[in-house]
C-alpha positions as CSV (number, residue, x, y, z in Angstrom):
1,X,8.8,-13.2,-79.1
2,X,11.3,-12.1,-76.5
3,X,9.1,-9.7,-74.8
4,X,6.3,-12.7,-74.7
5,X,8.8,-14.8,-73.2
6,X,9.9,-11.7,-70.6
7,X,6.7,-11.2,-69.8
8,X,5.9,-14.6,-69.1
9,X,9.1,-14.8,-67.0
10,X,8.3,-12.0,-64.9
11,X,4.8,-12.7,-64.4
12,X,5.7,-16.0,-63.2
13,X,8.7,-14.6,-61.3
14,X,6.2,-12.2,-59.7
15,X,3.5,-15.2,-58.8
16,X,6.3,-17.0,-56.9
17,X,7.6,-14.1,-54.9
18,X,4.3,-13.4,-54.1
19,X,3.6,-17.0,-53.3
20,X,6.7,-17.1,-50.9
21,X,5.8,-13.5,-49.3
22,X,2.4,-15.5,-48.7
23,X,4.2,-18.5,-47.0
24,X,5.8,-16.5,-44.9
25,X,2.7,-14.2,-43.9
26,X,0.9,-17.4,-43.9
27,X,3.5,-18.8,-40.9
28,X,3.7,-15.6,-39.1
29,X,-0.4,-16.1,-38.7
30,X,0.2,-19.6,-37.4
31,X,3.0,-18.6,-34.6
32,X,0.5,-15.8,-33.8
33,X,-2.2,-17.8,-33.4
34,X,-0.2,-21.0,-31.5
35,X,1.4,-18.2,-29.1
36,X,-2.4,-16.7,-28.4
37,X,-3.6,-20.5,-27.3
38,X,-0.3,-20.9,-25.2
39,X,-1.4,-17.4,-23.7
40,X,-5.0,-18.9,-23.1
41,X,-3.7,-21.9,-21.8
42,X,-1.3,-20.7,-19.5
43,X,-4.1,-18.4,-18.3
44,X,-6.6,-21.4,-18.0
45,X,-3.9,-23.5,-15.8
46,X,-2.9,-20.0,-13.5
47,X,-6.8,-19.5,-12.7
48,X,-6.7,-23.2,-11.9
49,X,-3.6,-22.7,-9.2
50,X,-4.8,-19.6,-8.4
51,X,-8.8,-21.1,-7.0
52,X,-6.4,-23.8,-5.2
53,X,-4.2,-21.5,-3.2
54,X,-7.6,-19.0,-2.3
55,X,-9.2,-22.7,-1.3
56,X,-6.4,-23.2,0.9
57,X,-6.7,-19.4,2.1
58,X,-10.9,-20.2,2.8
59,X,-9.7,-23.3,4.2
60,X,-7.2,-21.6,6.8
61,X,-9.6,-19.0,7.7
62,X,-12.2,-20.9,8.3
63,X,-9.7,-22.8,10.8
64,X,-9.1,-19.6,12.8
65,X,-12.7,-18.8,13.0
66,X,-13.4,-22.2,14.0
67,X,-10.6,-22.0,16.5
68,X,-12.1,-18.4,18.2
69,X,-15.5,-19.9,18.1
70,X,-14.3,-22.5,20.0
71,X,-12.4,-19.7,22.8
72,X,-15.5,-17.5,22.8
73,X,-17.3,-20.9,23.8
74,X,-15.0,-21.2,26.8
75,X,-15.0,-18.2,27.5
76,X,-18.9,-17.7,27.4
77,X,-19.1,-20.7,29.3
78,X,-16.3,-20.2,32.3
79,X,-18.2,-16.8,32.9
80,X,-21.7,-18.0,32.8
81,X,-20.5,-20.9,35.6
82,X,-18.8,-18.3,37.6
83,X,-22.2,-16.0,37.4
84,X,-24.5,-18.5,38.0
85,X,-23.0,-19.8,41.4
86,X,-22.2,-16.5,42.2
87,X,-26.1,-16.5,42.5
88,X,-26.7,-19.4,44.5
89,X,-27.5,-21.7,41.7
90,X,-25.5,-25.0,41.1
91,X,-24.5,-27.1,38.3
92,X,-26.9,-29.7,39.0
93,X,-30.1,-26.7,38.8
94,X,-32.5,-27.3,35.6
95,X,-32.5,-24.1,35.0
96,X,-28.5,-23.7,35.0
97,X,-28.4,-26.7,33.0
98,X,-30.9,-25.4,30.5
99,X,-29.0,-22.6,29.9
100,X,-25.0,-24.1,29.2
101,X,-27.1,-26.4,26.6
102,X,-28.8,-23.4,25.3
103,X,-25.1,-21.9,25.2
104,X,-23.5,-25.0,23.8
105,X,-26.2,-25.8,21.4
106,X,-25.4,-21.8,19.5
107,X,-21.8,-22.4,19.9
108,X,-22.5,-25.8,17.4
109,X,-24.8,-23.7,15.1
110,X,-21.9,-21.0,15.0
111,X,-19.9,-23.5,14.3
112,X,-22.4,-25.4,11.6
113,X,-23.1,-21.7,9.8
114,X,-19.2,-21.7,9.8
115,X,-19.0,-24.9,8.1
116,X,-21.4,-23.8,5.3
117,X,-20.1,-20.6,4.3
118,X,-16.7,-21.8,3.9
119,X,-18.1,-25.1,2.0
120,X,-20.2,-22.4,-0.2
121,X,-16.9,-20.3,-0.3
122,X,-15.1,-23.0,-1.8
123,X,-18.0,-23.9,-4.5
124,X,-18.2,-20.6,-5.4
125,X,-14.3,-20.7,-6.2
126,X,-14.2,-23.7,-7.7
127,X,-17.0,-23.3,-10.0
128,X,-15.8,-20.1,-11.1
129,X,-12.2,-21.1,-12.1
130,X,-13.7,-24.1,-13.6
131,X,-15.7,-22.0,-16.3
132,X,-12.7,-19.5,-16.6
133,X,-10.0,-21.9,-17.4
134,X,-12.9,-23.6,-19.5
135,X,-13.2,-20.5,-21.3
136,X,-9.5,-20.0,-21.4
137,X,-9.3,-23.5,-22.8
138,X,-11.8,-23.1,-25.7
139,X,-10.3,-19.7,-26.6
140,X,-6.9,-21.6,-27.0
141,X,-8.7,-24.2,-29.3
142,X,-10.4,-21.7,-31.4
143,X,-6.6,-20.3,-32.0
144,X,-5.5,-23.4,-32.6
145,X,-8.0,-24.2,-35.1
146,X,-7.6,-20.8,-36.7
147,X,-3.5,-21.7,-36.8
148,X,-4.6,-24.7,-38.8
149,X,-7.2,-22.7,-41.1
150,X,-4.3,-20.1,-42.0
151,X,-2.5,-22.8,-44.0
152,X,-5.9,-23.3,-45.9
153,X,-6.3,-20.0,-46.5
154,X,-2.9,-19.7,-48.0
155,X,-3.6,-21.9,-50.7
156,X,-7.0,-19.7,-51.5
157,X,-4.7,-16.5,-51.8
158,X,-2.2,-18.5,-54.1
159,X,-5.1,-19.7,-56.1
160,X,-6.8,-16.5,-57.0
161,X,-3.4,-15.2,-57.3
162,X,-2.6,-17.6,-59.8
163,X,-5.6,-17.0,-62.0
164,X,-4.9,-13.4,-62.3
């Protein structure tokens, strides 16, 4: 009868230190899986900051190209004054005229082609650090979720532990 009884005591001993090694191993899966979402979220809001700062960065650029544009105009159009009365013709000549609005009319399209590559520029950034930090984000759900599904799993471990 005593050996019944010490088996029956260390069997049950034996379920519960395996049950508490279990409840550990079962926590030590949650922190890993909570620290792999803040990992994924911290990732998620540092591609967010980081298509900000390159916005500003395709947002300065575009400034100083805008800006030389601008001095190339002058430029372009000082020197095609100076030319064209150096040839006789004056500011009031058709033809003269014709050609400073044929100058200032590419200077604006320079200036529109400008305007679109820096508004695809930005689209392009934004859209893509909108479906990383998405994907960043949905990674650190499906950790979280799988933080809450390791307490569920615990109890399957325990259970065919139990009916052993």
């Amino acid at each position: 009868m005593g050996g019944a009884l010490g088996n029956v005591l260390f069997k049950g001993g034996s379920v519960l230190s395996t049950a508490a090694s279990l409840l550990g191993g079962a926590d030590q899966e949650k922190d890993y899986y909570r620290s792999l979402a803040k990992v994924a979220e911290d990732q998620a809001k540092q591609t967010e900051e980081n298509a900000k700062k390159n916005s500003e960065y395709i947002f300065e650029d575009a400034g100083y190209q805008n800006s030389e544009l601008s001095r190339n105009y002058s430029s372009l159009l000082g020197a095609q004054k100076t030319s064209l009365a150096a040839n006789g013709l004056g500011l009031q000549s058709a033809t003269v005229q014709k050609i400073l609005k044929n100058s200032r009319l590419n200077a604006l399209l320079d200036q529109e082609t400008l305007a679109q590559n820096m508004a695809r520029s930005l689209e392009q950034t934004n859209t893509q650090a909108a479906l990383e930090a998405w994907q960043y984000r949905t990674e650190a759900q499906q950790y979280r979720t799988a933080a809450k599904r390791s307490r569920w799993n615990l109890w399957a471990k325990m259970g065919s532990l139990i009916g052993k």
